[in-house]
C-alpha positions as CSV (number, residue, x, y, z in Angstrom):
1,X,186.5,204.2,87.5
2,X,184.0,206.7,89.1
3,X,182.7,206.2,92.7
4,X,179.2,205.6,92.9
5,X,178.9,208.7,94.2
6,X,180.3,210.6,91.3
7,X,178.0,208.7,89.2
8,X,175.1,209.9,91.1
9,X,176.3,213.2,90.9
10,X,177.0,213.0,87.4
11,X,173.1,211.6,86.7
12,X,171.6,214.4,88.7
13,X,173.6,217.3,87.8
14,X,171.1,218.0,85.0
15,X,168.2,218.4,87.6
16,X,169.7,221.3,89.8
17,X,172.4,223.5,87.2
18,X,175.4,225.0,89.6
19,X,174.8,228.7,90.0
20,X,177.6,230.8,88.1
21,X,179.4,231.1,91.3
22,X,179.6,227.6,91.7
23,X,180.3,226.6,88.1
24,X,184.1,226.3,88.8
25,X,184.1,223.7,91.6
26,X,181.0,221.4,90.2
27,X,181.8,218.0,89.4
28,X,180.6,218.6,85.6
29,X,180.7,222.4,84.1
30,X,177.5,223.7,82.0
31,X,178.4,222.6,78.7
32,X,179.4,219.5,79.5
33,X,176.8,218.9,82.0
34,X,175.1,215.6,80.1
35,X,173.1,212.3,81.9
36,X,173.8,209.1,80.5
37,X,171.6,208.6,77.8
38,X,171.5,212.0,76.4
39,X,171.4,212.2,72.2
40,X,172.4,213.6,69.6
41,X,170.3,216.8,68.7
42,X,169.6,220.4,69.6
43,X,169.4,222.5,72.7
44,X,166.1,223.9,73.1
45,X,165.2,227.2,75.8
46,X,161.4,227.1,77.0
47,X,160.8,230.6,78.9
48,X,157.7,230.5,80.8
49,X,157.9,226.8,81.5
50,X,155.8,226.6,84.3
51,X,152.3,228.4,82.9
52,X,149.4,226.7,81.1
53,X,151.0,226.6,77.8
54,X,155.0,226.1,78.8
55,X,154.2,222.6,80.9
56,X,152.3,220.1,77.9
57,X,155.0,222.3,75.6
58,X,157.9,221.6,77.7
59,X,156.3,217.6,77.7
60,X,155.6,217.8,73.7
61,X,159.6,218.9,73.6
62,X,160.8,216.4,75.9
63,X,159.3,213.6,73.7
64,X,160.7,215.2,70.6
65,X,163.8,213.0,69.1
66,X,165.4,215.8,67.8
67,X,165.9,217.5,70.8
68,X,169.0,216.5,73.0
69,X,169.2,219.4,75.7
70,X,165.8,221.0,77.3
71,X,166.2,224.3,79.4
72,X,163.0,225.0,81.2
73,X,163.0,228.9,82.3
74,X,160.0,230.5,84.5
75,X,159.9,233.1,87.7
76,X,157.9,230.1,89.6
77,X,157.8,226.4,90.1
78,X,160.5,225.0,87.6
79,X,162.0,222.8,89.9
80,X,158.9,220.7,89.8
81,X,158.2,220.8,86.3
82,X,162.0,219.8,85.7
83,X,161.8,216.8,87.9
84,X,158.5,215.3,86.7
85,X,159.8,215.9,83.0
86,X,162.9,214.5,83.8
87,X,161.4,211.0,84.9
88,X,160.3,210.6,81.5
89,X,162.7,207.7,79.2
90,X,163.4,209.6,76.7
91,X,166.7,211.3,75.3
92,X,166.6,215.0,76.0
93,X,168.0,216.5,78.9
94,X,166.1,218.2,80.9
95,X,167.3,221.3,83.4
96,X,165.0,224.1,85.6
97,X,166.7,227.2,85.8
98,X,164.5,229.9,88.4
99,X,163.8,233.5,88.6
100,X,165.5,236.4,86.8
101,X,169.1,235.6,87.8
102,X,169.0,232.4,86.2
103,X,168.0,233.4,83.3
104,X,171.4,233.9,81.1
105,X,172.6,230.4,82.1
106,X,169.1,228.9,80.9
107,X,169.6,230.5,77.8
108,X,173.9,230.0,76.9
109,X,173.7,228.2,73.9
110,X,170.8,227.2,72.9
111,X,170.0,226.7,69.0
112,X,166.0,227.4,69.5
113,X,164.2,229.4,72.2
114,X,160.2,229.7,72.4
115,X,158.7,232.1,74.4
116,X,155.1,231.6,75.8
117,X,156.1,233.7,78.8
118,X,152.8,235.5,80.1
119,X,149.9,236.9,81.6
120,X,146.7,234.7,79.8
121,X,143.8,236.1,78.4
122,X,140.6,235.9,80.7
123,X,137.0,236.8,79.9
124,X,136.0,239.7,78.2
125,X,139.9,240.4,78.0
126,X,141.2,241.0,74.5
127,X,144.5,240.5,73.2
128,X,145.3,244.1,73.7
129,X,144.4,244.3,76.9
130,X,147.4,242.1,77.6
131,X,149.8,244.3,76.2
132,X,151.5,246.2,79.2
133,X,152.2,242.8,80.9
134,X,153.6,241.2,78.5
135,X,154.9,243.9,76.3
136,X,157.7,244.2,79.4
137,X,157.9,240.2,80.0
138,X,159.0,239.8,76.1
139,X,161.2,243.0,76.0
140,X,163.3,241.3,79.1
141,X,163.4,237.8,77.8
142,X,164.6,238.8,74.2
143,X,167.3,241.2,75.9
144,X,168.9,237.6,77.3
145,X,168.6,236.2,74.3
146,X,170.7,239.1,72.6
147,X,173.3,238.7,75.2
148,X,173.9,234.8,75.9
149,X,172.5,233.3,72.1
150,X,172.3,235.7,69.8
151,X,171.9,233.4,66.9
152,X,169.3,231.3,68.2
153,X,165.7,230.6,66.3
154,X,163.0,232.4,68.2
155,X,159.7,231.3,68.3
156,X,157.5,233.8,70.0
157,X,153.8,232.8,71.2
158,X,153.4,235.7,74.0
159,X,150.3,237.5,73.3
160,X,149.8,240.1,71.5
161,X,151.7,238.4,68.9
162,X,150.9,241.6,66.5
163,X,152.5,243.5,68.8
164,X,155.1,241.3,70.6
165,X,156.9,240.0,67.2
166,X,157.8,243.4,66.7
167,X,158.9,244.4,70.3
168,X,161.7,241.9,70.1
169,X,163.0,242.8,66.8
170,X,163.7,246.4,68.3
171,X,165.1,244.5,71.0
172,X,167.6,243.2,68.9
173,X,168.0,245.8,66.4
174,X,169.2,247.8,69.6
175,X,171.7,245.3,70.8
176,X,172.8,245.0,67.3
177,X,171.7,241.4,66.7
178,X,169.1,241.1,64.9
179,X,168.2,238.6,61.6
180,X,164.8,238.7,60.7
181,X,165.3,235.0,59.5
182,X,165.4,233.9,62.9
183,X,162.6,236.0,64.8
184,X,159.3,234.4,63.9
185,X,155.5,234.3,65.3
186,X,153.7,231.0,66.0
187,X,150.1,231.8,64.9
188,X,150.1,227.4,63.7
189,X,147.2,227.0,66.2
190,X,145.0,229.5,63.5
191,X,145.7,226.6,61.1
192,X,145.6,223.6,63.5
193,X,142.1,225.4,63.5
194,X,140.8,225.9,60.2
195,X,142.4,222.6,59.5
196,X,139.8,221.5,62.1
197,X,136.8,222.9,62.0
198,X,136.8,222.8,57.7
199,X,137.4,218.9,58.2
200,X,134.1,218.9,60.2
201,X,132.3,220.7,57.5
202,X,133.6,218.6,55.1
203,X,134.0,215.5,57.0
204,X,137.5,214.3,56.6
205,X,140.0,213.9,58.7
206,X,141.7,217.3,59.5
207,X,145.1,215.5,59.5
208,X,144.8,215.6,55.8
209,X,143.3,219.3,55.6
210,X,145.8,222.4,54.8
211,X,143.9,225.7,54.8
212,X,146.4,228.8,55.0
213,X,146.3,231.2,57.2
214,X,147.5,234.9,56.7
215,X,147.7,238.3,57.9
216,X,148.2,238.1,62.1
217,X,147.2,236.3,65.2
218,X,144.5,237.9,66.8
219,X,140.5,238.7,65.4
220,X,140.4,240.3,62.1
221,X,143.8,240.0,61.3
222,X,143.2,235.9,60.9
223,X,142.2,235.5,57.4
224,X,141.9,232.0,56.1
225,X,142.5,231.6,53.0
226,X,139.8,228.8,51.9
227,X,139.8,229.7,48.6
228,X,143.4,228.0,48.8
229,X,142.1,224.6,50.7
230,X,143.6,221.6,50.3
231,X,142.7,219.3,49.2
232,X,140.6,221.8,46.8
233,X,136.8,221.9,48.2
234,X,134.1,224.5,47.5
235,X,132.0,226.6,50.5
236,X,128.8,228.0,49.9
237,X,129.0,231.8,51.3
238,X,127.2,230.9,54.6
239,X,130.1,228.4,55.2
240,X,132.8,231.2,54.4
241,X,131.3,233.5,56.7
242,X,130.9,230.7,59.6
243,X,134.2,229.1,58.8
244,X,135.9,232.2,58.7
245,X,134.7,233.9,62.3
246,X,134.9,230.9,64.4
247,X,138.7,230.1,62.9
248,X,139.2,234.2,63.9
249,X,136.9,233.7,67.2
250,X,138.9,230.4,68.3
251,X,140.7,231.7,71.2
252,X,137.7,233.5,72.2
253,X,135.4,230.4,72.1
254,X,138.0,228.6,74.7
255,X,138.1,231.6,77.1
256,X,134.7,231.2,77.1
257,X,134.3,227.5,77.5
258,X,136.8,227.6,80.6
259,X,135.0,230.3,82.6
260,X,137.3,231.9,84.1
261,X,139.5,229.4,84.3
262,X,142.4,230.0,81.6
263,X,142.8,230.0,77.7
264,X,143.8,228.2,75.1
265,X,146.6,226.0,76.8
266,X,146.9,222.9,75.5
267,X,145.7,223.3,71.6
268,X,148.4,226.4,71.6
269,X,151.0,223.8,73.4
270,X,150.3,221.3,70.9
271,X,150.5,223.9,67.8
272,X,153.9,225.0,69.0
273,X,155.6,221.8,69.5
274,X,154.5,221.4,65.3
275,X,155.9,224.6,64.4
276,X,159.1,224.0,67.0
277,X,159.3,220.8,65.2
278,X,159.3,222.4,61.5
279,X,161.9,224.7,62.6
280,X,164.4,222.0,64.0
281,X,163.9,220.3,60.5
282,X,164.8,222.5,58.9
283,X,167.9,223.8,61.3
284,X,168.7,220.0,60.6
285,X,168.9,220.7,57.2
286,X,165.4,219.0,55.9
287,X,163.9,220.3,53.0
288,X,160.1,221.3,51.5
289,X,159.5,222.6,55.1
290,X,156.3,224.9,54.9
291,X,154.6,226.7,57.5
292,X,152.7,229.8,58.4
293,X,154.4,232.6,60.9
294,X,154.1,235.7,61.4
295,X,157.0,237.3,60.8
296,X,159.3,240.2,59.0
297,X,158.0,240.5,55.4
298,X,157.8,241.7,51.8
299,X,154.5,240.2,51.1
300,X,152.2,243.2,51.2
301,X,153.0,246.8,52.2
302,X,153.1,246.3,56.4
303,X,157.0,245.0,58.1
304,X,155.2,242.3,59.6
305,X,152.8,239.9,58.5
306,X,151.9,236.1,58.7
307,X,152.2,233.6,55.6
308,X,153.6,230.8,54.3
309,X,157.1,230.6,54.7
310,X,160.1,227.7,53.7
311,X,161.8,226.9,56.9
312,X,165.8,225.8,56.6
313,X,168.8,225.7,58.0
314,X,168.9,229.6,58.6
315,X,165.2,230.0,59.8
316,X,162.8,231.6,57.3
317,X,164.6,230.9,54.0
318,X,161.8,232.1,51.9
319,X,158.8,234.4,51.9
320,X,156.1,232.8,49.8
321,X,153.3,234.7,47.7
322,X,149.7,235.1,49.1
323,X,148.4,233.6,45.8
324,X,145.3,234.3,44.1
325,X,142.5,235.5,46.3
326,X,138.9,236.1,46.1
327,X,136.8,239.0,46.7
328,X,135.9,237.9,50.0
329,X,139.1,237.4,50.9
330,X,140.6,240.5,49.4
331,X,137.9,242.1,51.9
332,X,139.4,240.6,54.7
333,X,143.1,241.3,53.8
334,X,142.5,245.3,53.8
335,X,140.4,244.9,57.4
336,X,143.4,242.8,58.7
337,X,145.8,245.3,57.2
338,X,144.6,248.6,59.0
339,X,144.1,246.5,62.3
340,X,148.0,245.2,62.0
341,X,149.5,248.6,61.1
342,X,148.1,249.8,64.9
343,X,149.3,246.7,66.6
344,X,152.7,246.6,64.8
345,X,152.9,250.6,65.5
346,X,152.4,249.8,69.4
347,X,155.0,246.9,69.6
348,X,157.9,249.5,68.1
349,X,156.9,252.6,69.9
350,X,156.6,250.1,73.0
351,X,160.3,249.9,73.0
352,X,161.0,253.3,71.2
353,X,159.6,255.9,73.6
C-alpha cells in the first residue's frame, strides 16, 4: 500500500508539474501524472490562462465532462488560477505551467489547444492596432504547438483573428505540419451575438435563434446573414441596417461600456467554451456538428474566410455553401472581401518577410 505521504504526493502532483529536469526522479512522470478522480476524455492546452478571457475559459473547460486533462499556460499568475480551478469537484485535471520555458511540457500531448494569448483591445484601439503584439505572441505559441503536438485542434481567438489565423498556418507550413482541418478561428461570439440581439427584436429566446455569420471577425468583415435566420423571420430594412452594425460594432460597444477597463472577456470566454465544446464532439466522433469559424477555405475567392463548417473527428470535415443571399448582403460580402484580403495579406507577410 502507499504511505500517506505518497498519496499526498500523488493528489498534488497535478498542481505543481516537475520541471524537465526533474521528471526522472518525481514520484509520478508527466503522462501518467493523474489525481484520483480524473476521467475519461481529452487533454485540453489553454495559452493565456491567466488574462480576461483565459480565467472564465479555463473555469467553462474545467466544468466540461468531456475534458479529462486541463493545461493552463500564461507568462503570469498560473499558479493561482491552477489552484482555485483545481478546488473545483469536477473530473478534469487541472495543471499551471509558467513562463516561456514551460511552455513545451504544457503543451506534450494535448488533443485541443486554444489560444486567447494577448494584448486586449482598449478605447479607440482597433483590431489592427493590436497586431504587432500579438502578431509575435501567436507566431511563438503556434511554433510549440508544431514541435510538442503537431496534430492537435487549434482554436485561435487572439486578435486580429483576420490576421492571426493566417500567421499560424505559415507557422506550420514552415515546420512542415500543417492541416488546414485543424487550424480554425473562433469568431462564435459574432453569432452568440446576432443570436442575441435578433431575439430581442423579435422577442424570443436567443437560445432558439441561429443567424449565420460569415466573412471574418472584425468590423466589416462580420456579415450576418439574416436573410438565412432561423427560425425564418422577416426585417424591415431599418432593422437590417441596425441589426447588422451593432452585431459588427459588438466588441466596440463593450470597449466602450468598460471605460477603460478591458474588452469583451467574459461573452468571448463563454463563446469559446461552445465552440471548444463543438470541436471535442466532434473529435469524439459526434455527428451533425455545425459551426461558424474562420478558417482555410474554398468558399469564395480569398484562402481564408469564416462560414459554416461540419466539425468531426479530423476537425473541419466540410466546408459548407454561403447559400442564397440578398442584395444587401451581397453588398456586404464584396466590402468584407477587400477588407479580408489586406488583413490576410498582413498575417502571411507577418511571418514571410
Amino acid at each position: 500500500m502507499q504511505s500517506s505521504s505518497e498519496r499526498i504526493a500523488r493528489i498534488a502532483s497535478h498542481l505543481h508539474p516537475p520541471s524537465s529536469q526533474m521528471e526522472e526522479t518525481s514520484l509520478l512522470g508527466r503522462s501518467g501524472c493523474r489525481a484520483k478522480g480524473g476521467t475519461p476524455g481529452f487533454k485540453v492546452a489553454i495559452l493565456g490562462a491567466a488574462g480576461g478571457i483565459g480565467q472564465p475559459l479555463a473555469m467553462l473547460m474545467k466544468m466540461n465532462p468531456l475534458v479529462s486533462v486541463l493545461h493552463l499556460y500564461d507568462v503570469v499568475n498560473t499558479p493561482g488560477v491552477t489552484a482555485d480551478l483545481s478546488h473545483m469537484n469536477t473530473g478534469a485535471v487541472v495543471r499551471g505551467f509558467l513562463g516561456q520555458a514551460q511552455l513545451d511540457n504544457a503543451l506534450t500531448g494535448m488533443d485541443l489547444v486554444i489560444i486567447p494569448a494577448g494584448v486586449p483591445r482598449k478605447p479607440g484601439m482597433t483590431r489592427d492596432d493590436l497586431f504587432n503584439i500579438n502578431a509575435g505572441i501567436v507566431r511563438t505559441l503556434c511554433e510549440g504547438v508544431t514541435r510538442c503536438c503537431p496534430n492537435a485542434i487549434v482554436n485561435l481567438i487572439s486578435n486580429p483573428v483576420n490576421s492571426t489565423v493566417p500567421i499560424a498556418a505559415e507557422v506550420f507550413k514552415k515546420a512542415g505540419t500543417y492541416n488546414p482541418r485543424r487550424l480554425l478561428g473562433v469568431t462564435t461570439l459574432d453569432v452568440a451575438r446576432a443570436n442575441t440581439f435578433v431575439a430581442e427584436v423579435l422577442g424570443l429566446d436567443p437560445r432558439n435563434v441561429n443567424i449565420p455569420v460569415v466573412g471574418g471577425h472584425a468590423g466589416v468583415t462580420i456579415l450576418p446573414l439574416l436573410s438565412q435566420a432561423t427560425p425564418p423571420s422577416s426585417f424591415t430594412p431599418e432593422e437590417v441596417a441596425y441589426l447588422t452594425e451593432r452585431i459588427q460594432n459588438g466588441g466596440t460597444e463593450v470597449v466602450e461600456a468598460k471605460a477603460g477597463t478591458g474588452s469583451a472577456t467574459l461573452s468571448m470566454a463563454y463563446a469559446a467554451a461552445q465552440f471548444a465544446d463543438a470541436c471535442l464532439r466532434g473529435l469524439r466522433g459526434d455527428v451533425g456538428i455545425v459551426e461558424c469559424s474562420y478558417v482555410a477555405s474554398q468558399v469564395t475567392e480569398l484562402p481564408f474566410f469564416a462560414s459554416r463548417v461540419r466539425l468531426g473527428r479530423g476537425g473541419v470535415e466540410e466546408l459548407l455553401p454561403l447559400g442564397p443571399l440578398n442584395e444587401f448582403e451581397r453588398a456586404g460580402l464584396e466590402k468584407a472581401k477587400k477588407e479580408l484580403t489586406e488583413s490576410i495579406h498582413k498575417g502571411v507577410s507577418f511571418i514571410k518577410s
